[in-house]
N, C-alpha and C positions, 0 to 999 in steps of 0.2 A: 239243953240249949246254952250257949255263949254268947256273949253281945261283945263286939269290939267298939268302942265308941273315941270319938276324937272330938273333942270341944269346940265350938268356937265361940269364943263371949262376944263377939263382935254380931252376931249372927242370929236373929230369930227363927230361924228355918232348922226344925231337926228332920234331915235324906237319910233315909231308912232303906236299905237293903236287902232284900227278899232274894234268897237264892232261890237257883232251877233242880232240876232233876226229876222227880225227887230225888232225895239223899247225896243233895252236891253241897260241902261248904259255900261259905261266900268269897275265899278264892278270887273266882273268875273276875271280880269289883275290883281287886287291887289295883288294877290299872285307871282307877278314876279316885284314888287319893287325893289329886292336885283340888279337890272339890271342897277340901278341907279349910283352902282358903276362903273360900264364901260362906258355908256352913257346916253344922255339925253334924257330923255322919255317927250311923251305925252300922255296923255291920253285924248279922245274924247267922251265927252258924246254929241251924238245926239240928235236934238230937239227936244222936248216934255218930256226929260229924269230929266235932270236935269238943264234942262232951260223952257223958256215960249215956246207955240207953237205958231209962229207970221205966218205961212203960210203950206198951205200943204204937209206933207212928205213922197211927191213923192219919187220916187226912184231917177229921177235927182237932185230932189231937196238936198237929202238927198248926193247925190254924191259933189254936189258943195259945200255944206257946207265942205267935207272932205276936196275937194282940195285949198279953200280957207283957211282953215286951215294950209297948207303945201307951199303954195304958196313963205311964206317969208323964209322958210329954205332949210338951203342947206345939202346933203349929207343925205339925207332920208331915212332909211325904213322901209319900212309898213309892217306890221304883223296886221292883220286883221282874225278874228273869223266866222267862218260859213258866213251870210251873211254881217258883214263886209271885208273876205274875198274875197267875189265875188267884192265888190267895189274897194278892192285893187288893184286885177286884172285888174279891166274893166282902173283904173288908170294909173297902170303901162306899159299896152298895146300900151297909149299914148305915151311911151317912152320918157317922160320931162325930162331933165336934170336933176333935182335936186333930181330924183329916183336913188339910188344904190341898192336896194336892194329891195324885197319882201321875205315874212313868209306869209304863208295863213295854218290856223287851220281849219279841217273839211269844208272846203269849196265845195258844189256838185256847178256843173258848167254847167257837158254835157249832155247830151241826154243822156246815158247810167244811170250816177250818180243820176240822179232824175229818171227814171225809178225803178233801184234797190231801190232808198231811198222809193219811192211807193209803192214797194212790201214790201217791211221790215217794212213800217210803218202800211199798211190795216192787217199785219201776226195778228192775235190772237187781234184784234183789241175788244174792252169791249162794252156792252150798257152805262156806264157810259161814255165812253170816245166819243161814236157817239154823245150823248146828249151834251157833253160841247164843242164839236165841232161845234156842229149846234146851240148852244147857242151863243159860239163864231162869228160866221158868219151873226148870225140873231140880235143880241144884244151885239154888241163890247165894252167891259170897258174893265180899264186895269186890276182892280180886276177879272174880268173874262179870260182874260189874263193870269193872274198867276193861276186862276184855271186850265187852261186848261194845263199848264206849270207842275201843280203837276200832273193834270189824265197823263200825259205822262212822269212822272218822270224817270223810270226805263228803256223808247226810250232814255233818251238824257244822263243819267249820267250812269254809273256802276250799276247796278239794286243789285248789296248788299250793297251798302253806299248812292244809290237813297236818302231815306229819310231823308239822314243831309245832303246830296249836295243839294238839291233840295232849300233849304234855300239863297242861291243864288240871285235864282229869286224869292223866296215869299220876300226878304228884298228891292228888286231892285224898283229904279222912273220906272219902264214901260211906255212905248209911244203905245198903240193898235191900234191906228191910223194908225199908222209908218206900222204895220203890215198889215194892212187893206189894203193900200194905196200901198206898195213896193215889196210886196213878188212874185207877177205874176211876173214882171219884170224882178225878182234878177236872175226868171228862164231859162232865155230866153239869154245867155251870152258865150254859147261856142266858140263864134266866138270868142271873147276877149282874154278868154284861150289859143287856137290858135294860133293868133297873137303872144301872149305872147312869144311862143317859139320861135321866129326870134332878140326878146330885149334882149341884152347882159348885161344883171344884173346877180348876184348871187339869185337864186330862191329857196325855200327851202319850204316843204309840208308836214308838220304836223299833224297827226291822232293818234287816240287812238286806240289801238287793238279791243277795246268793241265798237268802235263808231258804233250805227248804220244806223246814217245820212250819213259817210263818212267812210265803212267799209274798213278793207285793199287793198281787190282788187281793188276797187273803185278807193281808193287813187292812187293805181299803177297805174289805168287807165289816171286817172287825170293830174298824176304827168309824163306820158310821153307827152298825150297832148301839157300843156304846157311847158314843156323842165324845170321840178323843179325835185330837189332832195328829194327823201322820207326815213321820218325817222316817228316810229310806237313807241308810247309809251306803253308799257304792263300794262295792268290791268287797262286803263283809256277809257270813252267813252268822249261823244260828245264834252264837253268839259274842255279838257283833260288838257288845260293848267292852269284851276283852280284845277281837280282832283288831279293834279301829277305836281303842281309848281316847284318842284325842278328840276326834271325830266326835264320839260321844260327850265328851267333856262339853265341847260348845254347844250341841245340838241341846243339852242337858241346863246350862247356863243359859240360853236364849232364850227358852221354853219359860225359865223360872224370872226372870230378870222381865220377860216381857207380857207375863202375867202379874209382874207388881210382887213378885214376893222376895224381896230383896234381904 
């Protein structure tokens, strides 16, 4: 694991960045730097991303490294991507003290949310796309990884600007492992969600209109679950907060400015 961190002394609030995938840098965030002027970010890249892989990246595994991360700061929150998001949660459900706040982007959680993600992903499903799926599963690199990342480009970004979002992750250190190793788990967490709604933080639940991992209703469904606020970005899919940075920036600012955590 790596932390990139950016200061800000003016700032009580350390925004913490939970990447998706599994095994995707934090990358996809750079487009919400300008954040840096309000408060202190981190950015987390997970091991095997753009660090060495010194052990296997379990899903626990992969969870402790976040909250050893977070451990030494105070006034946190986490804003976590798909299944970075789900570890935000599973963290914040802890209710530690030094959590003020969650953000979770496109994160499926429940039983319902991976159901529908199910049906939306087998809909019109390709022989290309069966092949590097089962390529995938039979013969894991991370090059293979980001193929199977592009056969599914137009599931995860806006399917009219698919082919320059998709650059993303054909540029990204990818962890396949990480995937290999984490993804059953990530699925198995609605208890966490749950819970969640009894932690008196400011919760806030971010989707894109187009997303198809984390469609509207979904998210309404999600976002009562655990007792978070839903706000829908237009014209953005899976993830939404590299599609539509600016978009995010404010939706992200308003959220935290009008919960008092300034």
């Amino acid at each position: 694991m790596s932390v990139k961190e950016f200061i800000n002394k003016d700032s009580n609030i350390n925004l913490v960045f939970v990447s998706g995938g599994p095994g995707l840098s934090s990358m996809s965030f750079n487009g919400l730097m300008p954040l840096k002027e309000k408060y202190s970010l981190h950015f987390i890249d997970p091991m095997g991303t753009n660090s060495e892989l010194k052990e296997i990246p379990t899903y626990k595994n992969l969870l402790v490294e976040v909250k050893e991360s977070i451990k030494h700061l105070d006034n946190v929150v986490l804003c976590g991507h798909s299944f970075g998001g789900i570890q935000a949660v599973d963290i914040a459900s802890d209710n530690l003290e030094n959590i003020k706040g969650l953000i979770i982007i496109g994160s499926p959680m429940s039983t319902n949310a991976f159901s529908v993600l199910g049906q939306k992903f087998e809909k019109g499903i390709t022989e290309k796309q069966n092949l590097i799926s089962d390529k995938l599963e039979n013969e894991p690199t991370n090059e293979i990884y980001k193929e199977w990342f592009y056969e599914y480009r137009k599931f995860y970004f806006n399917p009219e600007k698919a082919e320059d979002l998709i650059s993303i992750i054909m540029n990204d250190s990818v962890c396949v492992k990480s995937y290999s190793e984490a993804i059953i788990e990530s699925s198995q967490k609605q208890d966490k969600l749950e819970k969640l709604k009894s932690i008196n933080i400011p919760k806030l639940f971010i989707t894109g209109s187009l997303d198809q991992v984390m469609p509207p209703d979904s998210a309404q469904h999600e976002s009562k679950l655990g007792g978070l606020k839903l706000e829908i970005i237009k014209g953005a899919g899976h993830f939404v907060h590299y599609e539509c940075p600016e978009e995010t920036i404010e939706v992200i600012n308003n959220f935290l400015t009008n919960e008092g955590n300034k």
